[in-house]
C-alpha positions in Angstrom: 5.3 -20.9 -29.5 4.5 -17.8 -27.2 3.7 -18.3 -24.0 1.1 -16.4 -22.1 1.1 -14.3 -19.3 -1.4 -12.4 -17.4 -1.6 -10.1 -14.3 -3.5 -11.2 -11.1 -6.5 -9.6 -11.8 -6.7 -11.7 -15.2 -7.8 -8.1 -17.3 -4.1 -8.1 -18.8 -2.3 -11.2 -21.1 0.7 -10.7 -22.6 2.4 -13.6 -25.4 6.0 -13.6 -24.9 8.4 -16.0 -26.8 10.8 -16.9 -23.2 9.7 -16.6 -19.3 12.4 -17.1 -17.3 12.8 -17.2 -13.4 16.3 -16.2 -12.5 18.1 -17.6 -9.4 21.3 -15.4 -9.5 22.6 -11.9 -10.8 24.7 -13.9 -13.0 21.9 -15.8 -14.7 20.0 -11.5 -14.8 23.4 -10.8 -16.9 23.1 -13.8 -19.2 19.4 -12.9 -19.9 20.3 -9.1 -20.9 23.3 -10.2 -23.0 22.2 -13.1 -24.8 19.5 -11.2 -27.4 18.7 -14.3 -30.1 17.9 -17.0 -26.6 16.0 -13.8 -24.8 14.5 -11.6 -27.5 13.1 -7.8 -26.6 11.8 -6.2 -25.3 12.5 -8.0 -21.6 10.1 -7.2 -19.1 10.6 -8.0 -15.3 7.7 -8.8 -13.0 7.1 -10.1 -9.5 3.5 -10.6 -8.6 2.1 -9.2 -11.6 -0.8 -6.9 -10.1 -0.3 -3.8 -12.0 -3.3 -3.3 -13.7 -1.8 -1.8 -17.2 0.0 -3.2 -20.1 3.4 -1.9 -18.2 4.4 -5.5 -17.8 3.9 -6.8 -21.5 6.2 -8.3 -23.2 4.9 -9.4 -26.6 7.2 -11.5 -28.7 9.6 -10.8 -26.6 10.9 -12.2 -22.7 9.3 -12.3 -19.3 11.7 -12.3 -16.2 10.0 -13.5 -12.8 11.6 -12.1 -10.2 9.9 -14.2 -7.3 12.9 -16.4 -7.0 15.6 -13.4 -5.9 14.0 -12.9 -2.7 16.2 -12.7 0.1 16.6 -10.3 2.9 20.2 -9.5 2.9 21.1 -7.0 6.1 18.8 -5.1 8.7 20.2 -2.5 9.8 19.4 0.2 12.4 17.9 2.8 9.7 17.8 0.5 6.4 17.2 -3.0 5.3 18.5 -4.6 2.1 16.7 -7.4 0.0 16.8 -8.6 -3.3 14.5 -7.3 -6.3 11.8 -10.1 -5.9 11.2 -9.9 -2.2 7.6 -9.5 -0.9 6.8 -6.5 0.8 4.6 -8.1 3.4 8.0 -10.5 4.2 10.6 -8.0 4.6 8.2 -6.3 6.6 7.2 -9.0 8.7 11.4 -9.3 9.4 11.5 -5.8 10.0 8.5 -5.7 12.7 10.1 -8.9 14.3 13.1 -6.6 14.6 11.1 -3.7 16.2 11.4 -1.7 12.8 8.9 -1.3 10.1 9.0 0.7 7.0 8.1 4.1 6.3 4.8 3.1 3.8 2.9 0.1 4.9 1.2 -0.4 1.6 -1.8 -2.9 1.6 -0.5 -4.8 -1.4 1.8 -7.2 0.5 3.1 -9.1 -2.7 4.7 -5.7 -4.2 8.0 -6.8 -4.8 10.7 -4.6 -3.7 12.1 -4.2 -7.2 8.8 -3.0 -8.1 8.3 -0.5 -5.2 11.3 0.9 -5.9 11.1 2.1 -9.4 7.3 2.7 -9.7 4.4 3.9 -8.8 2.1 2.9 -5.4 -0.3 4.3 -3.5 -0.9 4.2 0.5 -2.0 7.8 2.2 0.9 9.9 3.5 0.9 9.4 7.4 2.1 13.1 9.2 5.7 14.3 8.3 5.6 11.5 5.6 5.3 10.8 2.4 3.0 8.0 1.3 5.4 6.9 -2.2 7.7 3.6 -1.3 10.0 4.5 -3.7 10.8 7.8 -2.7 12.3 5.6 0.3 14.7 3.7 -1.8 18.5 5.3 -1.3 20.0 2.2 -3.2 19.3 0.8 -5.9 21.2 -2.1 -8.3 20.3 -3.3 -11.3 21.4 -5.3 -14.4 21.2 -3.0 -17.2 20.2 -3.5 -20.5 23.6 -4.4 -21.8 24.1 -6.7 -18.8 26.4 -4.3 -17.0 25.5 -3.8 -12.9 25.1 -0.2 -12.5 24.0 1.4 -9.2 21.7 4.7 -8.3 22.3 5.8 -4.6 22.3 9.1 -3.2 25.2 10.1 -4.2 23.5 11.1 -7.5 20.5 12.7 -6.5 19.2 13.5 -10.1 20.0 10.0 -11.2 18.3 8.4 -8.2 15.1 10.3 -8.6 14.7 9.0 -12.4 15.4 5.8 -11.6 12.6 5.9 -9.0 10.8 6.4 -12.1 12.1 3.8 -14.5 9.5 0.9 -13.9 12.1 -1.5 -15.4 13.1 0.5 -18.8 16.5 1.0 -17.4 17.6 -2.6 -16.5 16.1 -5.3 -13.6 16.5 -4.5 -10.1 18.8 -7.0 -8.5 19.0 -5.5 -5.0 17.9 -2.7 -3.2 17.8 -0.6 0.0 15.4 1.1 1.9 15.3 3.6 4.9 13.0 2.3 8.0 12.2 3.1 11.6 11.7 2.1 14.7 8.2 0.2 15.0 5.4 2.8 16.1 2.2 2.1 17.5 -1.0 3.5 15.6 -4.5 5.0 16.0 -7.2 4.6 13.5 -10.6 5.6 13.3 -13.4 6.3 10.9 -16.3 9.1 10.0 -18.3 9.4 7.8 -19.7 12.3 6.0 -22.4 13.3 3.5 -20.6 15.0 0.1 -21.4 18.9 0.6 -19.8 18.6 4.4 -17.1 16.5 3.7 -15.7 19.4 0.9 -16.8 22.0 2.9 -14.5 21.0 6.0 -12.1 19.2 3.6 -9.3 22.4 4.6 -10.1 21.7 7.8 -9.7 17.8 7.9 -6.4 17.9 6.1 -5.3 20.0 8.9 -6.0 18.1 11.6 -1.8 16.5 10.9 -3.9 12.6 10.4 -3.4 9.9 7.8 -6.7 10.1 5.5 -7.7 7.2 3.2 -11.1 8.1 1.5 -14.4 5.2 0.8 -16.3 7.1 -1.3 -19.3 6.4 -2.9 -20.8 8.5 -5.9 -24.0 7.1 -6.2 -25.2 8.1 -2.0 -23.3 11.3 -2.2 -21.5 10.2 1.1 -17.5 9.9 2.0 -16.0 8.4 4.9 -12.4 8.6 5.9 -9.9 6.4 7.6 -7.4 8.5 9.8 -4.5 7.1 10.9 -1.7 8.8 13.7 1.4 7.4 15.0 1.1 7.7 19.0 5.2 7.0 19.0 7.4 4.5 19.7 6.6 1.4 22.2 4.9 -1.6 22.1 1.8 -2.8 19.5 -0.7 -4.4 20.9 -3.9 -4.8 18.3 -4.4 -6.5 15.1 -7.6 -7.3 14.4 -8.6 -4.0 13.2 -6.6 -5.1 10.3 -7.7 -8.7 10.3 -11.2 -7.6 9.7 -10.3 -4.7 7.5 -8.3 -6.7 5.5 -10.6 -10.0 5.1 -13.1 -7.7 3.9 -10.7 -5.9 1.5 -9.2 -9.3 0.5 -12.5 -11.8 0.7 -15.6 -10.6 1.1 -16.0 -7.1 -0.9 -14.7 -8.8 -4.0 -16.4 -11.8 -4.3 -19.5 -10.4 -3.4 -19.1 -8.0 -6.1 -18.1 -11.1 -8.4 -21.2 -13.1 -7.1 -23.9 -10.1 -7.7 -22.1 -9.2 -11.0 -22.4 -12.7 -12.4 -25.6 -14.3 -11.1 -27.9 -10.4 -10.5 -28.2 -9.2 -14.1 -30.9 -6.8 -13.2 -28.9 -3.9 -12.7 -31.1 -2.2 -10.5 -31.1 -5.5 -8.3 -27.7 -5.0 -8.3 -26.6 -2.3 -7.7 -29.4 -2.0 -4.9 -27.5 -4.8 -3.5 -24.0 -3.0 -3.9 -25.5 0.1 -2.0 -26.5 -1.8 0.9 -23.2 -3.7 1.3 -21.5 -0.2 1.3 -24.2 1.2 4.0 -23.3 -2.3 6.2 -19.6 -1.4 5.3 -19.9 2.6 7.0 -21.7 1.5 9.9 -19.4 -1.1 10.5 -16.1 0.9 10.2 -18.0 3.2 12.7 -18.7 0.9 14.6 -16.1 -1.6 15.2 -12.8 0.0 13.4 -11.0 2.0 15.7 -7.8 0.9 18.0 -5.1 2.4 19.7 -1.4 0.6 19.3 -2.5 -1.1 16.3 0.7 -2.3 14.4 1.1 -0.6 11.1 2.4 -3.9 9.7 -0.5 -5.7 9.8 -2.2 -3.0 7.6 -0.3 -4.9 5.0 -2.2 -8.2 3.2 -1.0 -11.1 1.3 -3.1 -11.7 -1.3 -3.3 -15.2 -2.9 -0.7 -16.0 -5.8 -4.2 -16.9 -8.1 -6.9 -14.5 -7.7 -10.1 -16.9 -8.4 -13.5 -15.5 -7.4 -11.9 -13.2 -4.8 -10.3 -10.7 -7.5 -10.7 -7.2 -8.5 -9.4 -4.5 -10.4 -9.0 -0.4 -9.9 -7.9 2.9 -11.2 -6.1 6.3 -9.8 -5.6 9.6 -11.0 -4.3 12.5 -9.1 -5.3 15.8 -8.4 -3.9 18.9 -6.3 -5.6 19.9 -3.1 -6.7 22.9 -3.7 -8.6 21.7 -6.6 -10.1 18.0 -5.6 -13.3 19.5 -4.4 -14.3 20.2 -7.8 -12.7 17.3 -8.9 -14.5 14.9 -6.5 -18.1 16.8 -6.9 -17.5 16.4 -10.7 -16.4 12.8 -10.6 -19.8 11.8 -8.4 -22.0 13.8 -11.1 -19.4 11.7 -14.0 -20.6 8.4 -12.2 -24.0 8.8 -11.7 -24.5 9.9 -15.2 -22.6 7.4 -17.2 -24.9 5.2 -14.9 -27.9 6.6 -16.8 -26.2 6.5 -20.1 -24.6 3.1 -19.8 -26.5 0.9 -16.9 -22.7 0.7 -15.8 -21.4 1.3 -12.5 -18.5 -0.1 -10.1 -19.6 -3.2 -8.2 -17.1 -1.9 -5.7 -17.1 1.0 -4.1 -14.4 3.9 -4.7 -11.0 5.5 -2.5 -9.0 8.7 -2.1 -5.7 8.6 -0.2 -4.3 12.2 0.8 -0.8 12.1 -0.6 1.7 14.8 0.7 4.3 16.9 -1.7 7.5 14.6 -3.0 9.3 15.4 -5.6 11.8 11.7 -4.8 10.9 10.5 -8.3 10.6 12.1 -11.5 7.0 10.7 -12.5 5.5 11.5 -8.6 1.8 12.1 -9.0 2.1 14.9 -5.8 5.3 16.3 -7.4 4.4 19.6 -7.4 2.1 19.7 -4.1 -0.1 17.9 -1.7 -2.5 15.7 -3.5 -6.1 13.8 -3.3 -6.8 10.9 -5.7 -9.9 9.2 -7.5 -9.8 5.6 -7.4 -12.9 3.4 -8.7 -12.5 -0.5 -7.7 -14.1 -3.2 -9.2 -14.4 -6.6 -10.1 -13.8 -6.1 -13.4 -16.7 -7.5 -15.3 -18.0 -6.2 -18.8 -18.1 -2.7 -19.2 -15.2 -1.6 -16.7 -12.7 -0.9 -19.3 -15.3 1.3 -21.2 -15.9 3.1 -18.1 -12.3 3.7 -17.4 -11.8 5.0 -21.1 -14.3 8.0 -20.2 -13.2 8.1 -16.5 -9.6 8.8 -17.9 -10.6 11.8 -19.9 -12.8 13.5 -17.1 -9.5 13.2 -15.0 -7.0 14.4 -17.2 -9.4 17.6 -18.6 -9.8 18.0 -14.6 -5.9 18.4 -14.7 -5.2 15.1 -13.0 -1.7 12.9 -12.9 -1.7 9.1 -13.5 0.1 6.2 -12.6 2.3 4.3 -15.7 1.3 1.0 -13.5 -2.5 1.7 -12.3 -3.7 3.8 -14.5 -5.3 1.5 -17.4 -5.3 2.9 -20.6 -4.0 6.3 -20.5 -3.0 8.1 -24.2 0.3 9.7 -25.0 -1.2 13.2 -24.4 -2.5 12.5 -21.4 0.5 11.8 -20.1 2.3 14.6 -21.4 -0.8 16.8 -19.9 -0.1 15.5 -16.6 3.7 15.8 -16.6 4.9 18.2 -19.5 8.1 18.7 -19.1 9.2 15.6 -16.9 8.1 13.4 -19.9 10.4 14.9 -22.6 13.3 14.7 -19.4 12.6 10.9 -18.7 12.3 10.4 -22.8 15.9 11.7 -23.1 17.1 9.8 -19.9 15.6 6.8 -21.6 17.1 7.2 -24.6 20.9 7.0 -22.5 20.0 4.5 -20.0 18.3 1.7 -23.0 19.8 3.2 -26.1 19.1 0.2 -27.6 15.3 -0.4 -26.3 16.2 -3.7 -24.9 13.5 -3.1 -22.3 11.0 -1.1 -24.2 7.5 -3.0 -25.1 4.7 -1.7 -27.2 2.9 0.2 -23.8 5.8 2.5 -22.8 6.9 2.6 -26.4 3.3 4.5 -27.0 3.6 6.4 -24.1 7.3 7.2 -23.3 9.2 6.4 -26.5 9.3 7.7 -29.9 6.4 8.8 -31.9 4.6 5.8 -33.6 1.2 4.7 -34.4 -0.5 2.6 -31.6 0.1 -0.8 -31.5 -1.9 -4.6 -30.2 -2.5 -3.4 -26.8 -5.0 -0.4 -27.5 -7.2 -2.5 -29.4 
């Protein structure tokens, strides 16, 4: 009998015949090798928060990573851990050490395997990029065959794809990334009405600061959360983050599940939504600006079950030059499938500016400095509808997706987005898995030959 599996925000399940938590590389190598006790396709996971099918594994095996967690070495410019350690743990190491990593993401249960050969999402601070796995310079993994095979920088063609793989070319076993010496922070907030905020957009992305967006489509208003280093020495504030983070973590998402389930006047609702977001602007104002804050603690750990406290989101990409039309378009998008539909985000929306890096194959600000779309929510009725119609406003708006965060993407959307790095990963995939060991029915539809679509677009 299958089992079943589903991610943390409880949108995605997934039937497979075997899930396994492995406790050595040995045991990864029996899994890979022995094909009739662990049947394909084999998909590894940690936490399980990606919110696509990228982590499916129907008929097939589920490896939990969870288990290989271990932080191996600290050293003065890299730490090494195994595949299933938490971000928010080696981190916590690291800034116990006086180091810290380069992208302090704010999902803390990313495992590292994860990070390291897909997508995430954090905005670039100055000099940086804002990708973790354009961080990774070593990378081992089981591969489908159960061989170990390692990308390092040696190879920097073959490191860059398998940045990219998200666990099509074998399970990540252990893995190194670069770090730094712990910095303390400044952040700070405005807020802006829509026209202002694109007309000094240029302007703001030249001021050499962090930017993470909270916009909000249905006021027309935008504020930004900017971010500096102020160099190395000694952290000294927290709960900036504390209350940032309880908010991301508690309050926004329950409320949203409370007003969601118990309002179902929409106008009610969504009246109540607004002034959540109005207390949320004047509060980050307000209250959320420190010197020497520690970029660890930007980092949360969310609960291993989600409950009443969960919620779901989206991204696309776009380049800088052309996000003001794409932002200005996407508020007119929401307001009007709001009028269609009665359907709109319990939550409210972010950007993160995302600076140029081409360190994997499938970066979404490969080709230039980016700006992204991102509506949160808690999921109820309606949001994958909305997502359908938000994914085709994106992509005709020339945007760039996410295999692991983008929900329900189409084959030739993602060969829109990426042209010519799909049909290069397609052929990579073809010598790294020739046997699609590791190939379920998403990246099949997506990455692999040409087939009609299977269970998980229905």
């Amino acid at each position: 009998m299958n089992n079943e599996i589903h991610n943390w925000g409880k949108d995605i399940y997934s039937y497979p015949a075997v899930v396994v938590t492995p406790r050595s590389v040995h045991e990864l190598q029996q899994i890979m090798r022995d094909t009739e006790r662990y049947p394909s396709p084999v998909r590894a996971v940690g936490s399980n928060h990606s919110t696509t099918h990228c982590a499916t594994a129907e008929g097939g095996t589920v490896v939990i990573m969870t288990a290989l967690n271990r932080i191996l070495e600290i050293a003065d410019d890299s730490v090494t851990a195994e595949g299933g350690a938490l971000y928010v743990d080696v981190a916590l190491a690291l800034e116990a050490e006086e180091k810290q990593f380069f992208v302090n993401v704010e999902l803390g249960n990313l495992t590292l395997g994860s990070a390291c050969t897909g997508g995430t999402k954090d905005a670039s601070m100055p000099g940086e990029v804002g990708q973790v796995c354009s961080y990774a310079t070593r990378i081992k993994m089981v591969d489908p065959s159960g061989e170990l095979i390692e990308f390092n920088e040696d190879d920097p063609a073959a490191l860059q794809l398998a940045r990219s793989s998200y666990g099509l070319f074998g399970i990540v076993y252990e893995v190194t990334f670069r770090i730094h010496p712990l910095q303390g922070m400044e952040v700070h907030h405005e807020s802006y009405e829509l026209d202002e905020f694109i007309d000094r957009l240029p302007e703001l992305t030249r001021l050499g600061e962090s930017m993470m967006l909270y916009l909000f489509p249905h006021e027309d208003k935008v504020a930004v959360e900017y971010r500096q280093y102020l160099g190395i020495g000694q952290t000294s504030s927290r709960w900036v983050w504390r209350l940032r983070n309880w908010v991301w973590k508690n309050f926004a998402p329950f409320f949203a599940w409370f007003v969601s389930k118990y309002v179902p006047w929409a106008g009610l609702r969504y009246w109540l939504v607004d002034s959540l977001n109005k207390l949320l602007r004047l509060t980050q104002s307000i209250l959320l600006h420190a010197d020497r804050t520690s970029p660890t603690a930007q980092i949360i750990r969310y609960p291993e079950v989600s409950g009443r406290c969960a919620y779901t989101f989206s991204i696309w990409a776009f380049p800088e030059a052309t996000y003001p039309a794409a932002l200005r378009g996407y508020f007119a998008f929401c307001k009007d499938y709001y009028r269609k539909y009665g359907w709109r985000c319990d939550m409210l929306n972010v950007g993160y500016l995302v600076a140029a890096d081409q360190g994997s194959l499938f970066s979404y600000s490969y080709d230039g400095d980016v700006l992204t779309l991102d509506p949160v929510a808690s999921g109820d009725h309606g949001w994958d509808e909305f997502l359908r119609a938000y994914n085709v406003y994106c992509s005709e708006m020339g945007g760039i997706p996410l295999f692991n965060q983008t929900k329900w993407i189409t084959r030739e959307q993602v060969d829109r987005a990426f042209g010519e790095r799909a049909q290069r990963f397609r052929a990579a995939l073809k010598q790294y898995d020739p046997g699609q060991r590791m190939l379920n029915t998403y990246f099949r539809d997506l990455l692999g030959e040409r087939q009609q679509p299977d269970s998980y677009h229905r």
